[in-house]
Structures are given as structure tokens and as C-alpha cells.
PDB file of N, CA, C and O in Angstrom:
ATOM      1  N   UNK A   1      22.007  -7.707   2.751  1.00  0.00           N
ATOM      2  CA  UNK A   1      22.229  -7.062   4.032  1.00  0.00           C
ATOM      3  C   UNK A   1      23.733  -6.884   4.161  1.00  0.00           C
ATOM      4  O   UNK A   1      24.392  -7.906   4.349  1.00  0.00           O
ATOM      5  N   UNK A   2      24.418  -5.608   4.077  1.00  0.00           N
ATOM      6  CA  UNK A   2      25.448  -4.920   4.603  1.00  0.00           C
ATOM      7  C   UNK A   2      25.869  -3.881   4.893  1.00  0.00           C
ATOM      8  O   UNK A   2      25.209  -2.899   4.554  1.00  0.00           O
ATOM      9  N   UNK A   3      26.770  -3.746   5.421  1.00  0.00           N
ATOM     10  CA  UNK A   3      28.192  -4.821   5.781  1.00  0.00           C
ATOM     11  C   UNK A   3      27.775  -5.537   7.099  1.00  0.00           C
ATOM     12  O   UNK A   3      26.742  -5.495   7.768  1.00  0.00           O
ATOM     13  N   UNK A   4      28.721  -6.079   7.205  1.00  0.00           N
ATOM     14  CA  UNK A   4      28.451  -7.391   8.452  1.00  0.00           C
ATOM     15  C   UNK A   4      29.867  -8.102   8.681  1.00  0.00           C
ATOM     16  O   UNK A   4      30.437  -9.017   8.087  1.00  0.00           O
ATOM     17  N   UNK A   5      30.190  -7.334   9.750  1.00  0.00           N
ATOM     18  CA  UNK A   5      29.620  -6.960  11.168  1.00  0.00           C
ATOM     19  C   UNK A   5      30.045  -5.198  10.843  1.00  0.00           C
ATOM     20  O   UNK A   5      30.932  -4.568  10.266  1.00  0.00           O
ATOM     21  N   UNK A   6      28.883  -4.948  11.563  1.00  0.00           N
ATOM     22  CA  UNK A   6      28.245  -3.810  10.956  1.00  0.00           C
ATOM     23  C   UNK A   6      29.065  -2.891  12.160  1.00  0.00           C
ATOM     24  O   UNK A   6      30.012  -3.391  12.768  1.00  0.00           O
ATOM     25  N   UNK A   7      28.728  -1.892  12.355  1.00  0.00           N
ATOM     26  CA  UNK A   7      29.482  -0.010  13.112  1.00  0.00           C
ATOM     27  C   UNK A   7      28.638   0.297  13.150  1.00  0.00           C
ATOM     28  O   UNK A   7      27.972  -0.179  14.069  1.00  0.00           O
ATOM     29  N   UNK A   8      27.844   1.455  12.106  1.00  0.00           N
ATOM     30  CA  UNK A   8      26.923   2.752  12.136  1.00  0.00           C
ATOM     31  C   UNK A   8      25.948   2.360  11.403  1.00  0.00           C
ATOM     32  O   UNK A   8      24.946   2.467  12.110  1.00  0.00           O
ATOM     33  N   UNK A   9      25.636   1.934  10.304  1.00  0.00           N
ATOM     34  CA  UNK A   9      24.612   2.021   9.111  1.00  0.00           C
ATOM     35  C   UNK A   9      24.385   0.298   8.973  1.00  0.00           C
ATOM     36  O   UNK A   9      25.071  -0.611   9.440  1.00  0.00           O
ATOM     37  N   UNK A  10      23.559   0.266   8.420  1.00  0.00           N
ATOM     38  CA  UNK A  10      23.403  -1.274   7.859  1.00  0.00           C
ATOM     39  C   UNK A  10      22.307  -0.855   6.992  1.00  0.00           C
ATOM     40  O   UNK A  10      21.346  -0.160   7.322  1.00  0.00           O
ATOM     41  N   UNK A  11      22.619  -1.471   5.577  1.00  0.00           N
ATOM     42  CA  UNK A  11      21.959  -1.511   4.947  1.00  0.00           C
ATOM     43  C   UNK A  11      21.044  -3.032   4.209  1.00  0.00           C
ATOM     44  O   UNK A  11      21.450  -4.122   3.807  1.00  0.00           O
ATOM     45  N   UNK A  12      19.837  -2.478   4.293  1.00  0.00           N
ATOM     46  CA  UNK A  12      18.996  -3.730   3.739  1.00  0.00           C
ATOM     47  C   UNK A  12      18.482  -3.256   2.326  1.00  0.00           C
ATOM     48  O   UNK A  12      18.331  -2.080   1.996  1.00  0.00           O
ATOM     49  N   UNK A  13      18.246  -4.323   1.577  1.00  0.00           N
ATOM     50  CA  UNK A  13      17.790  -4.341  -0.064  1.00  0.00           C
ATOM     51  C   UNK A  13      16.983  -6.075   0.403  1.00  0.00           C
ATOM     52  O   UNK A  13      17.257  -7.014   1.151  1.00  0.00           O
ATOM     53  N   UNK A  14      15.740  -5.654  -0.715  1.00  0.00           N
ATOM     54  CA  UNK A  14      14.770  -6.592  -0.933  1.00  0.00           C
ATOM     55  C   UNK A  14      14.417  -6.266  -2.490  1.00  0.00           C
ATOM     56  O   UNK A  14      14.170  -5.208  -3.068  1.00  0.00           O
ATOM     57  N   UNK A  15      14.504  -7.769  -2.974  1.00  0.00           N
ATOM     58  CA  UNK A  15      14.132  -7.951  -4.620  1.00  0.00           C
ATOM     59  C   UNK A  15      12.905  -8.837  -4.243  1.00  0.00           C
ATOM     60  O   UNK A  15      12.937  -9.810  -3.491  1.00  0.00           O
ATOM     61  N   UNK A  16      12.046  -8.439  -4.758  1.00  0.00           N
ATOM     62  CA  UNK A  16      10.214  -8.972  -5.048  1.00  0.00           C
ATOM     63  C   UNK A  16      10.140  -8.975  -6.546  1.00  0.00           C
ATOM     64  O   UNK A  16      10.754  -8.233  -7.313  1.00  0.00           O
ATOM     65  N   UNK A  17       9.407  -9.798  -6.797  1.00  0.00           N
ATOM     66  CA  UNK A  17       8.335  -9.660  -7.973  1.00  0.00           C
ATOM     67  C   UNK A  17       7.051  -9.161  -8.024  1.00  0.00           C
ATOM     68  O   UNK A  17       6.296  -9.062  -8.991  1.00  0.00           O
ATOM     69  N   UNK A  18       6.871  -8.819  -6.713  1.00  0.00           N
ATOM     70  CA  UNK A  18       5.358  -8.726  -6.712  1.00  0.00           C
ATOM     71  C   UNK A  18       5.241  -7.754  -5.601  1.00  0.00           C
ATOM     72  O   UNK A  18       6.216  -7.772  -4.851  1.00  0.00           O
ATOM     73  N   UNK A  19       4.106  -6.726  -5.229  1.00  0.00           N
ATOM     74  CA  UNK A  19       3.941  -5.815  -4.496  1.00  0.00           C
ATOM     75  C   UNK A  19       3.505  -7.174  -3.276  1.00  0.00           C
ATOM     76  O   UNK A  19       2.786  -8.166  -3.391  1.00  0.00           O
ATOM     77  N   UNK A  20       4.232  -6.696  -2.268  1.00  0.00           N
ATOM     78  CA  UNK A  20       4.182  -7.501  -0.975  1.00  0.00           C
ATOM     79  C   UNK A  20       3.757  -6.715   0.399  1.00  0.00           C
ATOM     80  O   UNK A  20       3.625  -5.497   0.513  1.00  0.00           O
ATOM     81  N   UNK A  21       3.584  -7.668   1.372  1.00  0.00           N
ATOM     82  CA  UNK A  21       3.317  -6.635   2.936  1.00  0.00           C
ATOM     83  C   UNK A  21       4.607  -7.137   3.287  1.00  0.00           C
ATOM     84  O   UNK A  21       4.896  -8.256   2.862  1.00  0.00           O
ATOM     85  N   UNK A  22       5.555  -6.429   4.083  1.00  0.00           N
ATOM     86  CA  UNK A  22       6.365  -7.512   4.683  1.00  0.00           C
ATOM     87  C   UNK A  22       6.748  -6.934   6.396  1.00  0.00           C
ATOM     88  O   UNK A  22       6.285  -5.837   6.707  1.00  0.00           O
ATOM     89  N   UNK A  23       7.466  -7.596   7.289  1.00  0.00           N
ATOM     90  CA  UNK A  23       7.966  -6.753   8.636  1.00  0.00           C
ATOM     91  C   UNK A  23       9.440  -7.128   8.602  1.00  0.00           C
ATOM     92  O   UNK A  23       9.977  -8.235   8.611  1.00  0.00           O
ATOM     93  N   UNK A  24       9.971  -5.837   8.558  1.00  0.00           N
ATOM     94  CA  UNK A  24      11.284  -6.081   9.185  1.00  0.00           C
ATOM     95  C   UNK A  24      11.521  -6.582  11.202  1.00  0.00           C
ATOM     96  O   UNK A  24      10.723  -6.357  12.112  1.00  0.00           O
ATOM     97  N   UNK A  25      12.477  -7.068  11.257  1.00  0.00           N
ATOM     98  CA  UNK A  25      12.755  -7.045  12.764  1.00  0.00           C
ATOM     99  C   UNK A  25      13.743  -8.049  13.063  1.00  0.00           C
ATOM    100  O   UNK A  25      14.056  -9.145  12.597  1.00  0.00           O
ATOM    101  N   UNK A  26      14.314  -6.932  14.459  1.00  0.00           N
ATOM    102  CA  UNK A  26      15.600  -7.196  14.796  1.00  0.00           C
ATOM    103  C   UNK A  26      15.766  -7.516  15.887  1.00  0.00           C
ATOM    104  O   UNK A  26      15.076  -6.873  16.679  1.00  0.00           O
ATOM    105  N   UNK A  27      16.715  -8.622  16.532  1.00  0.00           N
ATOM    106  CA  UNK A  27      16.430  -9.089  17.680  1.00  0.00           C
ATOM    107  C   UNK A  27      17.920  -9.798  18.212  1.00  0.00           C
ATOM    108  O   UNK A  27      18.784 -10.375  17.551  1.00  0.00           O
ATOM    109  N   UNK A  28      17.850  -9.540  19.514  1.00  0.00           N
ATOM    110  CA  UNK A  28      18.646  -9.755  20.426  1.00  0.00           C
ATOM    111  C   UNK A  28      19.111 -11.247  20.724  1.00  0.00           C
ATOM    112  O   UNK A  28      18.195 -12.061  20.611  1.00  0.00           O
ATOM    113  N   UNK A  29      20.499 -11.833  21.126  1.00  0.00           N
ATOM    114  CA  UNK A  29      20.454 -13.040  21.151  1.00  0.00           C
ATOM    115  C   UNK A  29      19.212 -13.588  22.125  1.00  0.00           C
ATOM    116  O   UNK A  29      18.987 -14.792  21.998  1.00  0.00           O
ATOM    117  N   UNK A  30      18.509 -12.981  22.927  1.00  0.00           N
ATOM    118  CA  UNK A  30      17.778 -14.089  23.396  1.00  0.00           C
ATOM    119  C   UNK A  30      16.364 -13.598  23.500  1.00  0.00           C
ATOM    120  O   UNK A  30      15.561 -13.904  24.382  1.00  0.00           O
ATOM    121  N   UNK A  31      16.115 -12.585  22.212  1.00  0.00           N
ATOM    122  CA  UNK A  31      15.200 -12.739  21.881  1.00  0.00           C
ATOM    123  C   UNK A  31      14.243 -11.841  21.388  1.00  0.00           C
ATOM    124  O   UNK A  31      13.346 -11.899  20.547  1.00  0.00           O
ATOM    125  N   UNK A  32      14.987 -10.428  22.663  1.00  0.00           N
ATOM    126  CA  UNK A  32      14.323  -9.330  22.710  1.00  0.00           C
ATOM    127  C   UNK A  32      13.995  -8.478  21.274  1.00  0.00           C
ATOM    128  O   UNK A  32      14.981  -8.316  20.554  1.00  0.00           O
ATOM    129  N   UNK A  33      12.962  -8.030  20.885  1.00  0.00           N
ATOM    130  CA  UNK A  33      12.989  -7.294  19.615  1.00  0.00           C
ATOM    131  C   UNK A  33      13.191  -6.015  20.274  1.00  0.00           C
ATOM    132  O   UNK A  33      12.595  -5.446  21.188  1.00  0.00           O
ATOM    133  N   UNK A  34      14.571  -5.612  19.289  1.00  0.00           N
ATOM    134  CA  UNK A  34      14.965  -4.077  19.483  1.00  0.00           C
ATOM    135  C   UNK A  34      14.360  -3.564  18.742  1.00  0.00           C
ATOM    136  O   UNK A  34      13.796  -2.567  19.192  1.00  0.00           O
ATOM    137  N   UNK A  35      14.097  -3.877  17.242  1.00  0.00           N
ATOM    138  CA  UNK A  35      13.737  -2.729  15.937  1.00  0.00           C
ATOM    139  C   UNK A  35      13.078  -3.261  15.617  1.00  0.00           C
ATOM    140  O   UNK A  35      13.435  -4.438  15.581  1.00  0.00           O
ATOM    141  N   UNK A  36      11.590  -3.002  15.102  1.00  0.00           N
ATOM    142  CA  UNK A  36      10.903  -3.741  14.208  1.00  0.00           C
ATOM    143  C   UNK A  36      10.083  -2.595  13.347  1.00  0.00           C
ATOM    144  O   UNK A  36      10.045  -1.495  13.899  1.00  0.00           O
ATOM    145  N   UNK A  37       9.463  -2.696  12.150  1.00  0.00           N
ATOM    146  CA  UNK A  37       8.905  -2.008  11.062  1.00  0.00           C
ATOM    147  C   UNK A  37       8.288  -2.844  10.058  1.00  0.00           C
ATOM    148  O   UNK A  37       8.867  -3.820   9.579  1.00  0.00           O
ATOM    149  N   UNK A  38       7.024  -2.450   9.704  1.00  0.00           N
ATOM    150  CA  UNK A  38       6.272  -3.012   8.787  1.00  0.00           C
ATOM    151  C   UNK A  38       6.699  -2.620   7.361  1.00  0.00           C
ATOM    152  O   UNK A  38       7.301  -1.548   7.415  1.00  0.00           O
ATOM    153  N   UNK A  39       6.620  -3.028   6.276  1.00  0.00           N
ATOM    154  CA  UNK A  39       7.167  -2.005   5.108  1.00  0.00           C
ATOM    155  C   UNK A  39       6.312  -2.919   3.963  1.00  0.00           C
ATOM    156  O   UNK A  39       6.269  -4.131   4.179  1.00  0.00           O
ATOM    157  N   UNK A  40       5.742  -2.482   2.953  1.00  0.00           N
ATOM    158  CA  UNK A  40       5.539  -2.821   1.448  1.00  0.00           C
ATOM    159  C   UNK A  40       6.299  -2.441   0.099  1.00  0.00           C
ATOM    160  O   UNK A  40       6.387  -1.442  -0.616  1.00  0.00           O
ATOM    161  N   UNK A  41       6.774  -3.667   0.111  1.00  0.00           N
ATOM    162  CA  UNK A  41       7.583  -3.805  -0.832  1.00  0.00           C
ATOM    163  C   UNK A  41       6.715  -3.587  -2.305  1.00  0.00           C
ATOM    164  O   UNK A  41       5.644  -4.188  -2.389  1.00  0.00           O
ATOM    165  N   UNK A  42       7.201  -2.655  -3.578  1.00  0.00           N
ATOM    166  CA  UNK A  42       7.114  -2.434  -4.721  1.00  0.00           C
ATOM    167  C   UNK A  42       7.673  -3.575  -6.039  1.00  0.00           C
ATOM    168  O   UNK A  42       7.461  -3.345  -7.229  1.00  0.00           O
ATOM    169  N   UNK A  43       8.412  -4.811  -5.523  1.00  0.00           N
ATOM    170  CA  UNK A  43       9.397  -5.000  -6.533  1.00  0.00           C
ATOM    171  C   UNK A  43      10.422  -5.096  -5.567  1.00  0.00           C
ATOM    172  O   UNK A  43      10.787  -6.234  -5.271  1.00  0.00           O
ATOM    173  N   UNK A  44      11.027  -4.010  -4.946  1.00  0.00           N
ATOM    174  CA  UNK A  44      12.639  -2.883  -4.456  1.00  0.00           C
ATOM    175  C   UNK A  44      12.443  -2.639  -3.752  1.00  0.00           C
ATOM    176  O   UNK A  44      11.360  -2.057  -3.822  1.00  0.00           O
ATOM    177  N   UNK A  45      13.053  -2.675  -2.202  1.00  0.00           N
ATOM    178  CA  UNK A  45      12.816  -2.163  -0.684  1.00  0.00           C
ATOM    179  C   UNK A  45      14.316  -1.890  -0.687  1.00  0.00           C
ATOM    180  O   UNK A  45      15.206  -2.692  -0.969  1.00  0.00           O
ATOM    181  N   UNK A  46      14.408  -0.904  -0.404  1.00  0.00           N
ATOM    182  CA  UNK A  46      15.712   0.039   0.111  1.00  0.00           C
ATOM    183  C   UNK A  46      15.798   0.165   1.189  1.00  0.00           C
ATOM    184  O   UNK A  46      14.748   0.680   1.574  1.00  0.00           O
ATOM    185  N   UNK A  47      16.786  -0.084   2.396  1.00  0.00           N
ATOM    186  CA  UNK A  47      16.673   0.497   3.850  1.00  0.00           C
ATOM    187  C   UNK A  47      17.599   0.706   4.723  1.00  0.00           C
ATOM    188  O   UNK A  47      17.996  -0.343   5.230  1.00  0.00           O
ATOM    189  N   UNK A  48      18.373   2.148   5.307  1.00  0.00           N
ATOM    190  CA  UNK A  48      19.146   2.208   5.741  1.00  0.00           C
ATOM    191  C   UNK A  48      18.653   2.303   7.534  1.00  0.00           C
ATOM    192  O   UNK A  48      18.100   3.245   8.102  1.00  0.00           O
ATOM    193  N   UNK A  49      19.070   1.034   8.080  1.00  0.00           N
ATOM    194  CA  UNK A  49      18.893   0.808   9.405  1.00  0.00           C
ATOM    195  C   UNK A  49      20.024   1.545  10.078  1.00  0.00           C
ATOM    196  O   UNK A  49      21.066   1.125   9.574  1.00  0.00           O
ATOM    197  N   UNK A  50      20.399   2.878  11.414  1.00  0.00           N
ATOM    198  CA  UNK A  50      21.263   3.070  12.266  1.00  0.00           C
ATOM    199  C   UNK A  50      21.210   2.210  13.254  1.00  0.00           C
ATOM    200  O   UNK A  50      20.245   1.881  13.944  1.00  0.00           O
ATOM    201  N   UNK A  51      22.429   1.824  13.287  1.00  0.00           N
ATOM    202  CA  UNK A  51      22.649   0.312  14.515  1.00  0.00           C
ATOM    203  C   UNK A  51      23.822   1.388  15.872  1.00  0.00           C
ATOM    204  O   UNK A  51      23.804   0.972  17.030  1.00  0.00           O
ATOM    205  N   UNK A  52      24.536   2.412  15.609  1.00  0.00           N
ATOM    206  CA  UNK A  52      24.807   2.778  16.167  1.00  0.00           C
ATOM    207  C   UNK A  52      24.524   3.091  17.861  1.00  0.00           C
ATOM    208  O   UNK A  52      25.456   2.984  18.658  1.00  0.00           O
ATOM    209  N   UNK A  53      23.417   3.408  18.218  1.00  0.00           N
ATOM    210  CA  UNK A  53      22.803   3.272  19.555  1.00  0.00           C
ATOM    211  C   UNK A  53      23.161   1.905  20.194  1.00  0.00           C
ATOM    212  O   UNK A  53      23.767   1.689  21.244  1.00  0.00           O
ATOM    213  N   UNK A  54      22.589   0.960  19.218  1.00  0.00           N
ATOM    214  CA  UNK A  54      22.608  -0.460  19.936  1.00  0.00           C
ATOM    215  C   UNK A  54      24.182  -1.090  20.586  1.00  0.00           C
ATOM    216  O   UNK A  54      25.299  -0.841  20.130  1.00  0.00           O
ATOM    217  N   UNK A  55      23.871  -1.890  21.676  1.00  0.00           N
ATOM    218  CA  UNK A  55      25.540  -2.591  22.242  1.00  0.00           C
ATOM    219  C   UNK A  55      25.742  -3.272  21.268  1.00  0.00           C
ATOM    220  O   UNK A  55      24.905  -3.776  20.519  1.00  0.00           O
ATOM    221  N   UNK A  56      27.063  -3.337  21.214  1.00  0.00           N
ATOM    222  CA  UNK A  56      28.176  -4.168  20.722  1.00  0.00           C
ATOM    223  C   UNK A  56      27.380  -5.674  20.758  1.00  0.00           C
ATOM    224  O   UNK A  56      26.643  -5.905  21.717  1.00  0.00           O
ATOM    225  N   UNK A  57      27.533  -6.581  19.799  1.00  0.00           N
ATOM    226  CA  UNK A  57      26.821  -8.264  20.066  1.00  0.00           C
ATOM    227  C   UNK A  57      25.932  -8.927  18.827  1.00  0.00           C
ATOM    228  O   UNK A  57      25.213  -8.191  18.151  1.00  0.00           O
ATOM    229  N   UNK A  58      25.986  -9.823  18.661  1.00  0.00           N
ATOM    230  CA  UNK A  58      24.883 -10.608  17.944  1.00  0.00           C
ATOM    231  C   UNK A  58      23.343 -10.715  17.946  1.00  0.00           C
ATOM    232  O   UNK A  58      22.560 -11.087  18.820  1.00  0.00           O
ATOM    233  N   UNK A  59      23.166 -10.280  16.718  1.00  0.00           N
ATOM    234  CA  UNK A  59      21.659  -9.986  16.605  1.00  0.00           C
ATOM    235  C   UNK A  59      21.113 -10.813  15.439  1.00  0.00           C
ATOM    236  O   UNK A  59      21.853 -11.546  14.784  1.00  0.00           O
ATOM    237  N   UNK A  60      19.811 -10.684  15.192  1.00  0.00           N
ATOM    238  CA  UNK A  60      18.908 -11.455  14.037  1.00  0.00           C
ATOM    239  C   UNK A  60      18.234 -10.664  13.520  1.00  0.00           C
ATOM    240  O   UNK A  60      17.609  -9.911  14.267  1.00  0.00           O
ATOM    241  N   UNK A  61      18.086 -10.514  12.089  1.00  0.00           N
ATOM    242  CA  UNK A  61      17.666  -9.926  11.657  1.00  0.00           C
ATOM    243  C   UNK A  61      16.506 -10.622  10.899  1.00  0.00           C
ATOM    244  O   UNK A  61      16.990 -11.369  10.049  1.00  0.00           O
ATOM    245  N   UNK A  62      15.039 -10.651  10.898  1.00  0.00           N
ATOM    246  CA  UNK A  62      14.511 -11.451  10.259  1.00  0.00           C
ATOM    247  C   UNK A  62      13.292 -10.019   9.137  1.00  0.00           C
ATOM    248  O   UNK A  62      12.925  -8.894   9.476  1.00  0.00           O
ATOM    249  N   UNK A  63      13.034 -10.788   7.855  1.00  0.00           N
ATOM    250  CA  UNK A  63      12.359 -10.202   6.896  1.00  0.00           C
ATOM    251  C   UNK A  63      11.311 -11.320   6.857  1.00  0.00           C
ATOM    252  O   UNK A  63      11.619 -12.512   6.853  1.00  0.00           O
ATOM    253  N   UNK A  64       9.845 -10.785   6.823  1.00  0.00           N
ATOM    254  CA  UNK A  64       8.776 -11.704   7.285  1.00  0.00           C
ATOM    255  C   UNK A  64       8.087 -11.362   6.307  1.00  0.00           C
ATOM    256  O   UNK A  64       7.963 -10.146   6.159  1.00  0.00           O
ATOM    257  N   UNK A  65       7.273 -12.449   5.113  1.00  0.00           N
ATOM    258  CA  UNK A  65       6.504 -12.295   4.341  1.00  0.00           C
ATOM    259  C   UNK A  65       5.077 -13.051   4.798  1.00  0.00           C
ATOM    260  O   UNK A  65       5.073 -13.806   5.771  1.00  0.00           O
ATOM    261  N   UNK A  66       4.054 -12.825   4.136  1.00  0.00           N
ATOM    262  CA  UNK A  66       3.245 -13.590   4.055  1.00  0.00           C
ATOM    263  C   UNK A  66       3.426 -15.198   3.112  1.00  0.00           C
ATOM    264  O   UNK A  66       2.487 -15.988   3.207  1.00  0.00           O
ATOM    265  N   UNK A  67       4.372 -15.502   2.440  1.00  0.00           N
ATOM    266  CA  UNK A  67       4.938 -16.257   1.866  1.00  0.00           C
ATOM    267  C   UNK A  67       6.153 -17.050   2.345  1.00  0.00           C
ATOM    268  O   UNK A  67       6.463 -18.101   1.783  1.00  0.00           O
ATOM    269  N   UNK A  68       6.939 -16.492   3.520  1.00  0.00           N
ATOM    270  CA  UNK A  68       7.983 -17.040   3.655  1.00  0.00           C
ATOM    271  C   UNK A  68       9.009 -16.123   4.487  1.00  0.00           C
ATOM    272  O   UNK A  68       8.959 -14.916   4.251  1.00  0.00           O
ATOM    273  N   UNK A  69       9.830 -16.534   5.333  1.00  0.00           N
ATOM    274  CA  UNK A  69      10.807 -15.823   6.065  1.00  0.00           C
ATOM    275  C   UNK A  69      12.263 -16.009   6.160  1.00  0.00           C
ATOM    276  O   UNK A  69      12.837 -17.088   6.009  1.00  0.00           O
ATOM    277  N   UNK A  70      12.909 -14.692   6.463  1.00  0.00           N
ATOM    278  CA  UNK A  70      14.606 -14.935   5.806  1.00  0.00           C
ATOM    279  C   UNK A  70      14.452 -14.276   7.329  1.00  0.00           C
ATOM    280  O   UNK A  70      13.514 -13.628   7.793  1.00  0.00           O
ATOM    281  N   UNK A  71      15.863 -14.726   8.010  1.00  0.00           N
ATOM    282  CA  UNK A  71      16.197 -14.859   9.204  1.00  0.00           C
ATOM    283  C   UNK A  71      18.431 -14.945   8.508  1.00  0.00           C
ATOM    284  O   UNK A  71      19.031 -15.845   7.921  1.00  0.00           O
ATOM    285  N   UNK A  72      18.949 -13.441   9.043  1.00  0.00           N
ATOM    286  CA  UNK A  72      20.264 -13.563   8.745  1.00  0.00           C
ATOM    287  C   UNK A  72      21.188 -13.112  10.611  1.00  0.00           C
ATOM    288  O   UNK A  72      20.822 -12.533  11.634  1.00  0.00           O
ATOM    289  N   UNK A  73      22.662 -13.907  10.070  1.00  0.00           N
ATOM    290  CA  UNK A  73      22.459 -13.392  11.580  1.00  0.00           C
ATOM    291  C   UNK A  73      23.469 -11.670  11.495  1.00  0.00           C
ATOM    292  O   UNK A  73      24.007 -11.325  10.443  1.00  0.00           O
ATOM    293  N   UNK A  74      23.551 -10.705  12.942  1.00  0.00           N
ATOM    294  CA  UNK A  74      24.152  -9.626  12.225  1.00  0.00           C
ATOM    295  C   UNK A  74      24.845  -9.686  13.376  1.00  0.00           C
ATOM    296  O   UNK A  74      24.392 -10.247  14.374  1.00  0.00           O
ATOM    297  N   UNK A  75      26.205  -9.013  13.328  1.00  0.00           N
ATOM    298  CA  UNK A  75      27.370  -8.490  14.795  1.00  0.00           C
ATOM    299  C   UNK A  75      27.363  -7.041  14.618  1.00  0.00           C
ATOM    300  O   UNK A  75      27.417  -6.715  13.432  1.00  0.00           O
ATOM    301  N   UNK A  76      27.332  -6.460  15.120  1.00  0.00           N
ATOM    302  CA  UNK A  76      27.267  -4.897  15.784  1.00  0.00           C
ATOM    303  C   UNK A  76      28.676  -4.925  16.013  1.00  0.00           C
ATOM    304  O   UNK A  76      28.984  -6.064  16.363  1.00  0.00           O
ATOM    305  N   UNK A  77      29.792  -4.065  15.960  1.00  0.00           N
ATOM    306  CA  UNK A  77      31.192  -4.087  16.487  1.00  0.00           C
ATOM    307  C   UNK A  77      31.444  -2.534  16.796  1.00  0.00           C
ATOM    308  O   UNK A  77      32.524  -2.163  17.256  1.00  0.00           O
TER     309      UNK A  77
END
């Protein structure tokens, strides 16, 4: 996940071994989900998120498997 602290674009990359279900989603310090998206991963998930709209502030970005969850944190500037 970059760059960080992010402006306009943010980009996400996911390495799998295995064809997966997964949900992206993005969330507000206290809680609110702004962005969220389901996606299946091949192996390779490519993803250019626009953060531009969103305020200025600290967010979470979490990638949700059926296996396990990555939770990073992100700043908007």
C-alpha cells in the first residue's frame, strides 16, 4: 500500500498463492466505512483507490480474507 500519507491515488497490490474471495475497506478513525469493495484475487490484485474526495485525516485500511486479515493505518494529506 502506497504512498502514505497519501494526496490523490493510493495504490494497493495483493500477492496470493491461491485464487481467493477477499473485501477491501476503508474506514474512518471512528469507524465509519467510507470505501468498501469485494474483489477476487488471481495470485495478483492490482488497485488504484482515488482518496482525493475524502477529508484530510487518518484512516484504516483493512484487506479481509477468509483466512486472515491485514488492517494498515493510512493519512490522507
Amino acid at each position: 500500500i502506497y504512498p502514505n500519507p497519501v494526496k490523490n491515488q493510493l495504490y494497493i497490490k495483493v500477492n496470493t498463492k491461491e485464487t481467493t474471495n477477499a473485501q477491501l475497506k476503508l474506514t474512518n478513525q471512528i469507524g465509519q466505512i467510507i470505501y468498501t469493495e469485494n474483489i477476487v484475487t488471481n495470485g495478483n490484485f492490482n488497485k488504484t483507490l482515488s482518496v482525493s474526495s475524502f477529508p484530510k485525516g487518518i484512516y484504516f485500511l483493512q484487506i479481509i480474507t477468509k483466512h486472515n486479515s491485514i488492517t494498515k493505518k493510512i493519512i490522507i494529506d
